[in-house]
C-alpha positions in Angstrom: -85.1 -21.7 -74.1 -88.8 -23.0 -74.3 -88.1 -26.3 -75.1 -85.5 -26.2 -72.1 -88.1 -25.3 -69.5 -90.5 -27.7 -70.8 -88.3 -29.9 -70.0 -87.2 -28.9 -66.7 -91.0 -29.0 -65.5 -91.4 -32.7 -65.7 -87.6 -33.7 -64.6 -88.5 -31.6 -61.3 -91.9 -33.7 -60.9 -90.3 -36.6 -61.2 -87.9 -35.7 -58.7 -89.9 -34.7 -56.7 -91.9 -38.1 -57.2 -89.0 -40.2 -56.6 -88.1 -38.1 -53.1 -91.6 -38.7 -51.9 -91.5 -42.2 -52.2 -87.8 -42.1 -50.7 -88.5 -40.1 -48.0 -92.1 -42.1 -47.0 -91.8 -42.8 -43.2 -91.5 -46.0 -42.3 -94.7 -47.3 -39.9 -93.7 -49.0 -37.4 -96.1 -51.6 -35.4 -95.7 -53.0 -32.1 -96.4 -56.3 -32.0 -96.2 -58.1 -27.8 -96.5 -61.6 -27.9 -95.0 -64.8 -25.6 -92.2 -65.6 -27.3 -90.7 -67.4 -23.8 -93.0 -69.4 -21.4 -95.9 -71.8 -21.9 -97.3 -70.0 -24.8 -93.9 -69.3 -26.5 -95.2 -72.0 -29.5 -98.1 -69.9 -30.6 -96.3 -66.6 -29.8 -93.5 -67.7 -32.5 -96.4 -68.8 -34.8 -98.2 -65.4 -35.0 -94.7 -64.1 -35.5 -94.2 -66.1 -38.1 -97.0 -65.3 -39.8 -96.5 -61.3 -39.5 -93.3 -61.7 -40.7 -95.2 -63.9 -44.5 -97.5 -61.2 -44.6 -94.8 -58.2 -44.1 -92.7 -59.4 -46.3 -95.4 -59.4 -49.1 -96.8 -56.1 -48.4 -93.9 -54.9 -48.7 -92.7 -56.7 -51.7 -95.7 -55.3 -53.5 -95.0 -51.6 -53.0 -96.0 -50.7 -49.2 -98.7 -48.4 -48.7 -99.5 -46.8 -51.6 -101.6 -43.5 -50.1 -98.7 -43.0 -47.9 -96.0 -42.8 -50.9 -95.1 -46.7 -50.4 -94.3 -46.6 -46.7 -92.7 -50.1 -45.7 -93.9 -51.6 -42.7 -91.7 -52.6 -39.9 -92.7 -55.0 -37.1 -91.0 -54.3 -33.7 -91.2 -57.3 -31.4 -91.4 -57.6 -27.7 -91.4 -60.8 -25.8 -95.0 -60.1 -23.3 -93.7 -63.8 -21.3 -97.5 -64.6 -20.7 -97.0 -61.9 -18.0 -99.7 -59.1 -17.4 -96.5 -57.0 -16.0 -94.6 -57.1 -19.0 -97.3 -56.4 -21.6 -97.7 -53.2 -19.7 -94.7 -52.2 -19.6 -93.8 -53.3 -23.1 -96.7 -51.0 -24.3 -95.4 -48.5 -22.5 -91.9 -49.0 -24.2 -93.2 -49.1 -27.7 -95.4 -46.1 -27.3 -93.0 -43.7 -26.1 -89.5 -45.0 -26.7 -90.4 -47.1 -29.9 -92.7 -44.0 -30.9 -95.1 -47.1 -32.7 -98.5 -46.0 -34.6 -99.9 -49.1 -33.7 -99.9 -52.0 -31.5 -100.8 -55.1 -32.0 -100.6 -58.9 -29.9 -100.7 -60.5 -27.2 -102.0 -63.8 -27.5 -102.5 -64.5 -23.8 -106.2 -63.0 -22.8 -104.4 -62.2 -19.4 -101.9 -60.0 -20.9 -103.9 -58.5 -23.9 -106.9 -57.1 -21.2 -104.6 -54.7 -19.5 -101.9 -53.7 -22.4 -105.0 -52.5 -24.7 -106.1 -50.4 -21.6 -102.3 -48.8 -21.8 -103.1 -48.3 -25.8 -106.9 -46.7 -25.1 -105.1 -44.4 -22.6 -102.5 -43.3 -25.0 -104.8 -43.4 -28.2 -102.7 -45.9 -29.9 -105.0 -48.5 -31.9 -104.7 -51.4 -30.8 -105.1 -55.0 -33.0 -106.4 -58.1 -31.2 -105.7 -61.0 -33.6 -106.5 -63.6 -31.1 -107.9 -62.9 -27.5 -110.9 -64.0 -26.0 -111.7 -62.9 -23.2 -115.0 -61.0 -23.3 -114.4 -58.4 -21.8 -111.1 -56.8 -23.8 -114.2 -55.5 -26.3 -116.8 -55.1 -23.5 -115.3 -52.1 -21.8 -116.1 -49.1 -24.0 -112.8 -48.4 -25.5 -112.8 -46.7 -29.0 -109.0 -48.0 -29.9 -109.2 -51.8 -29.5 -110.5 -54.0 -32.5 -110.6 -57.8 -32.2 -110.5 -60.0 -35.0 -111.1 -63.4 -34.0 -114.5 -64.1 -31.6 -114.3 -63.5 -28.2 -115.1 -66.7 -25.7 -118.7 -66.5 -25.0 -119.1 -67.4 -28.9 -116.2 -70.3 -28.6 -118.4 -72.2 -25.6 -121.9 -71.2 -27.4 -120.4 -73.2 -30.6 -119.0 -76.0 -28.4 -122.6 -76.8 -26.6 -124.4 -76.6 -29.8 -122.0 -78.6 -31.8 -122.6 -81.1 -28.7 -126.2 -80.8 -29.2 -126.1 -81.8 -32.6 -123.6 -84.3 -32.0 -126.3 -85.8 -29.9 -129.1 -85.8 -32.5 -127.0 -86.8 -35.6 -125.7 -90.2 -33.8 -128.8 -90.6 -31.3 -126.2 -90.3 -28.7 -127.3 -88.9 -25.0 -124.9 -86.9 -22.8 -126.2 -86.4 -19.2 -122.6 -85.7 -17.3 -119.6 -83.0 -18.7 -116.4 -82.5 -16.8 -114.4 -78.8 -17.3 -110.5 -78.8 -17.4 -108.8 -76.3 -17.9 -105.7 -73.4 -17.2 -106.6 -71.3 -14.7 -105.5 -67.8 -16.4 -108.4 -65.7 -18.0 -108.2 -67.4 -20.9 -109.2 -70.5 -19.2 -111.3 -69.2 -16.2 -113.1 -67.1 -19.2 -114.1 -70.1 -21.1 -115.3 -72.1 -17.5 -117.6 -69.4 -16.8 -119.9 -69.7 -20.1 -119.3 -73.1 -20.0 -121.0 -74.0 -16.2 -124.0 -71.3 -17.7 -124.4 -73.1 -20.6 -124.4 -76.3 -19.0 -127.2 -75.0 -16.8 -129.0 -74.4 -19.4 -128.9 -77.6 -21.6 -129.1 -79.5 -18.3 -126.3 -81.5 -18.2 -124.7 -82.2 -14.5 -121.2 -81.1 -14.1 -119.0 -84.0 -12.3 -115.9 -81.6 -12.5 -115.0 -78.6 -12.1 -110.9 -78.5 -12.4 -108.6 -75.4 -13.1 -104.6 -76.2 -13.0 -101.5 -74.1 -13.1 -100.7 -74.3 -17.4 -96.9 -74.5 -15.9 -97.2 -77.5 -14.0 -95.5 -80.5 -14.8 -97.3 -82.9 -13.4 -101.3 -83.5 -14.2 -102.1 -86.9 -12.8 -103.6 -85.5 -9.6 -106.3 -84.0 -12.5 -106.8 -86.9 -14.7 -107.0 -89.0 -11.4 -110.2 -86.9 -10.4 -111.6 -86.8 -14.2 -111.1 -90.2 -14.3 -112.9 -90.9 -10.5 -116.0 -88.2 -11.8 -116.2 -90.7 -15.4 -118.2 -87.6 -17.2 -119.4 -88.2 -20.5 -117.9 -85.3 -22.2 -114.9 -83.0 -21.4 -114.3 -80.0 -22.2 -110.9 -78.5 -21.7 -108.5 -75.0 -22.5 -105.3 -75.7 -22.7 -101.8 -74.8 -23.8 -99.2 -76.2 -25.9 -97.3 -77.9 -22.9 -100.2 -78.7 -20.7 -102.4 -80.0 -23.8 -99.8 -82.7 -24.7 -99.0 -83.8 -20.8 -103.0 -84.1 -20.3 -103.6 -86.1 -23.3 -100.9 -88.3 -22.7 -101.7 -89.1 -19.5 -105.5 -89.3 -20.0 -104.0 -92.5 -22.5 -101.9 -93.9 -20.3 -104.6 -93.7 -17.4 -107.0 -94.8 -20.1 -109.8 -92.3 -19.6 -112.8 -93.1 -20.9 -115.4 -90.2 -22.6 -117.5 -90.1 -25.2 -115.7 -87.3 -26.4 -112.6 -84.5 -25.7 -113.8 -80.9 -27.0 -110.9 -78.9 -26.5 -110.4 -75.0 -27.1 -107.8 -74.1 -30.0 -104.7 -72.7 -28.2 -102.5 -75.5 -27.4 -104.4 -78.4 -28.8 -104.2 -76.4 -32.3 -100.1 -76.1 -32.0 -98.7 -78.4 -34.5 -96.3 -79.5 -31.9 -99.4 -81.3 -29.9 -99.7 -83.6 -32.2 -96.3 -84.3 -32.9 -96.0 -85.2 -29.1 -99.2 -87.0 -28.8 -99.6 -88.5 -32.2 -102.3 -91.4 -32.0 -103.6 -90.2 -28.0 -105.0 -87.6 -29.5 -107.1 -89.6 -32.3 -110.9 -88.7 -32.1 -110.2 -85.7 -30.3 -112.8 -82.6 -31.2 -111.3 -79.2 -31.5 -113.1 -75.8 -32.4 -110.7 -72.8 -33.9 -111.5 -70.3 -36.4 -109.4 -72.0 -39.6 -108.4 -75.2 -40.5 -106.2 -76.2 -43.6 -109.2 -78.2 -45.3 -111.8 -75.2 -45.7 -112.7 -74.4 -48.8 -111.4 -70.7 -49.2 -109.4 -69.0 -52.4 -106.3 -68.8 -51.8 -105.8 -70.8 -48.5 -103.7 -73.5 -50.2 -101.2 -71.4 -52.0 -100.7 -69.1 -48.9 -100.7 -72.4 -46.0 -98.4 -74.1 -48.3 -95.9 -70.9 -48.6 -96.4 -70.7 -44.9 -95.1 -74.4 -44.2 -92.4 -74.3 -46.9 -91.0 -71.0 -44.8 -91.7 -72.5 -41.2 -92.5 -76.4 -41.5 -95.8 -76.6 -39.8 -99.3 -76.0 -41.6 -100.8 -72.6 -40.4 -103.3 -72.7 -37.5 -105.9 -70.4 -36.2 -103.8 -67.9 -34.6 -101.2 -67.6 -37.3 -104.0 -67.0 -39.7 -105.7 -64.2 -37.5 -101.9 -62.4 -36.7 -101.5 -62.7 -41.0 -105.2 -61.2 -41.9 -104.3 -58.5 -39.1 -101.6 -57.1 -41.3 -103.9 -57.3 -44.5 -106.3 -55.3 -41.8 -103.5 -52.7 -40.7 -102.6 -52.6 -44.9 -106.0 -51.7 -45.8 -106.8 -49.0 -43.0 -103.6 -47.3 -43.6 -104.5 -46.8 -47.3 -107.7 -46.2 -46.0 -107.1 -43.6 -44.1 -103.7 -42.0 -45.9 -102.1 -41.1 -42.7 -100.6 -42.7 -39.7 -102.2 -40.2 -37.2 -103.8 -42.5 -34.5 -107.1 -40.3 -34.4 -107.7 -41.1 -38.1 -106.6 -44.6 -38.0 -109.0 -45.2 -35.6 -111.6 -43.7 -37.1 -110.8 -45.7 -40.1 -110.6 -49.0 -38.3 -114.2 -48.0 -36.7 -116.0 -47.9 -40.4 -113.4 -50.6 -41.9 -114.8 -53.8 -43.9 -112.4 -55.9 -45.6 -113.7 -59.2 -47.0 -112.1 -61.5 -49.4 -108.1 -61.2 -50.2 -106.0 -62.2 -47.9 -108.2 -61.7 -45.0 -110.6 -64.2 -46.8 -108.2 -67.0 -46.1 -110.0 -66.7 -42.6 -113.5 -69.0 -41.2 -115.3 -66.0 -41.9 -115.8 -63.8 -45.1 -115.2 -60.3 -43.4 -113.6 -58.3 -41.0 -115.8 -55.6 -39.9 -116.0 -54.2 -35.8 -118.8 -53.4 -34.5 -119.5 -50.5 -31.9 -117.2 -52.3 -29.4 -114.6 -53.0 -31.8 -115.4 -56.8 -32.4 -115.1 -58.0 -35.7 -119.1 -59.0 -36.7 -118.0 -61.5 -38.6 -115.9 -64.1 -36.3 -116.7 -67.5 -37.2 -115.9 -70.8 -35.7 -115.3 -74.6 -36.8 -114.7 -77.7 -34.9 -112.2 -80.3 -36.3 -111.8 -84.0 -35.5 -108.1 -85.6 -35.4 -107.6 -88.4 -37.1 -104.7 -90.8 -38.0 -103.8 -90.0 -41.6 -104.0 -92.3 -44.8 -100.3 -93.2 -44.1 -100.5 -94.2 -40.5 -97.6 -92.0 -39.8 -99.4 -88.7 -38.2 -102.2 -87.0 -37.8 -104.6 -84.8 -39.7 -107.0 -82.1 -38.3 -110.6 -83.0 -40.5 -113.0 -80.2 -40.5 -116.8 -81.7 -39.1 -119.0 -78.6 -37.9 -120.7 -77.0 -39.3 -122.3 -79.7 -40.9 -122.3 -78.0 -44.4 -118.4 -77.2 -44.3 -118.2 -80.9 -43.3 -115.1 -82.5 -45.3 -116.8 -84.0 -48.4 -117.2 -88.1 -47.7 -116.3 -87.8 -44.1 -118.2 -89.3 -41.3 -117.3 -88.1 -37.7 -116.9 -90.7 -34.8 -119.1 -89.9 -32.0 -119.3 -91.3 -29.7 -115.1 -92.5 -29.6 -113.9 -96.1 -28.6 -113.2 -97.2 -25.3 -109.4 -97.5 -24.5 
């Protein structure tokens, strides 16, 4: 009879075990991104991504404190509209019953959807969104990842600056260009201050709808105010119809420093192959950045989905090694503690390494601390049959052996 209950005791634990783990709740996470409309590219990039990253969090046993928990992403289609991240929030929160939220790509949309997650308590995961003033606003359930834009036109002037003094180049005149949603209208701002400052005069000033289909009136007037740099925010559609026609209207400037988004989709260069040669770009990742890992994981990436990662696919990946981490963090998918969590989190290296910057660690506001930017020059490849993105700035991430072209040819 003895030996019979000592055997019961650890057949019932191990029941009891193997019901935990069957009976772990699933965490759901709301993720709103433009999978329709001008941004639809990057929207189905960052989805992508999630999906890589789920699938391999998953694979390896879910979340461990939470008795291996699968994650599961629910999707919503925000349409680059304000209106329908709202709602969409709204939806996931209280239909959905999500513990977190994540997205939305589009500063527009993102700046009023975390307000519907603050109100709620719902942490909220900003891969990718610029604007200022999502992490300016005092919220305690918001945590961006990637910088916000005042450091994106801070890096852009000072990687002009040096520019200037490594090539004994001088730039007097800069023309702006850009979509005229927050995203764009955010970056303008900083960049007519910063302009101020460094004294350069600014010959253009130039929002445009990103769903036009026309944009000679704009290259017409950039081409009339001949600046010597322009900068410009674009994206995916509007990128490759500007460039184009900046070729075929053959536009002359010292140099094109453009703003991630679109002119970081891998269907830009498809569409504008060799009009985009010399072009400068600044985004938070590039493919040629010396971090472990990054091969193995961008090659996986374009064996799944054909396209090398970009900026925004690697921040919506290292957001779900960031969710991964605070929920076994925190043990728990009440929002209180994961919020708490995500307020004292610091993940470096891992997954979230394969990122510009070593860390991920908020601040009081909920920006990540660490955010860190690079500026890439496009080139035509060895082959002559595409183009490659060539990390330049900072100068000691440079691309071993590679010499930027600045000022670029005349047409």
């Amino acid at each position: 009879m003895k030996l019979f209950k000592n055997l019961i005791v650890p057949m019932v634990a191990l029941a009891m075990t193997v019901g935990t783990v069957q009976a772990a709740e699933t965490v759901k996470i709301g993720n709103i991104i433009p999978l329709s409309g001008p941004s639809a590219s990057v929207g189905i990039q960052g989805k992508q991504a999630r999906e890589m990253a789920l699938e391999e969090i998953n694979n390896a046993g879910g979340i461990m404190s939470l008795g291996g928990a699968k994650l599961e992403l629910l999707f919503s289609d925000s349409k680059s509209d304000p209106t329908t991240g709202v709602t969409e929030a709204e939806r996931m929160i209280n239909s959905e019953k999500v513990h977190m939220l994540t997205g939305c790509w589009n500063s527009a949309v993102t700046y009023p959807t975390t307000q519907v997650a603050e109100r709620y308590g719902i942490p909220f995961i900003v891969p990718v969104s610029v604007r200022d003033t999502i992490t300016e606003r005092g919220f305690k359930n918001v945590f961006r990842i990637a910088a916000k834009d005042g450091w994106w036109a801070k890096d852009q002037f000072q990687f002009l600056k040096d520019m200037q003094q490594e090539f004994g180049v001088e730039v007097k005149k800069v023309a702006f260009v850009y979509e005229n949603g927050d995203w764009g209208t955010g970056f303008a701002e900083k960049w007519k201050t910063l302009a101020e400052q460094a004294g350069y005069e600014v010959v253009l000033d130039e929002p445009y709808p990103s769903t036009t289909s026309d944009l000679t009136p704009v290259v017409i007037k950039l081409k009339r105010a001949k600046p010597d740099v322009v900068f410009m925010t674009s994206n995916a559609a509007d990128a490759i119809l500007l460039t184009n026609t900046m070729a075929e209207m053959r536009v002359n400037v010292k140099a094109i420093i453009s703003s991630g988004g679109g002119h970081a989709d891998p269907s830009f260069l498809k569409a504008a192959g060799k009009n985009a040669e010399y072009l400068f770009d600044i985004v938070e990742w590039e493919t040629d950045l010396n971090r472990p890992g990054l091969k193995e994981t961008n090659d996986k990436y374009k064996k799944l989905y054909g396209n090398n990662m970009n900026g925004e696919s690697v921040d919506a990946y290292a957001a779900m090694y960031v969710i991964k981490e605070a929920l076994e963090q925190t043990g728990s998918t009440d929002p209180a503690a994961l919020r708490k969590t995500l307020s004292e989190i610091k993940v470096c290296g891992g997954m979230v390494g394969l990122l510009a910057y070593d860390c991920v660690d908020f601040d009081e506001t909920g920006q990540n601390k660490n955010a860190s930017l690079v500026i890439v020059q496009t080139r035509t490849n060895s082959k002559g049959d595409g183009m490659d993105r060539i990390t330049v700035w900072p100068k000691n991430v440079r691309r071993a052996g590679y010499t930027p072209v600045f000022p670029q040819p005349k047409k």
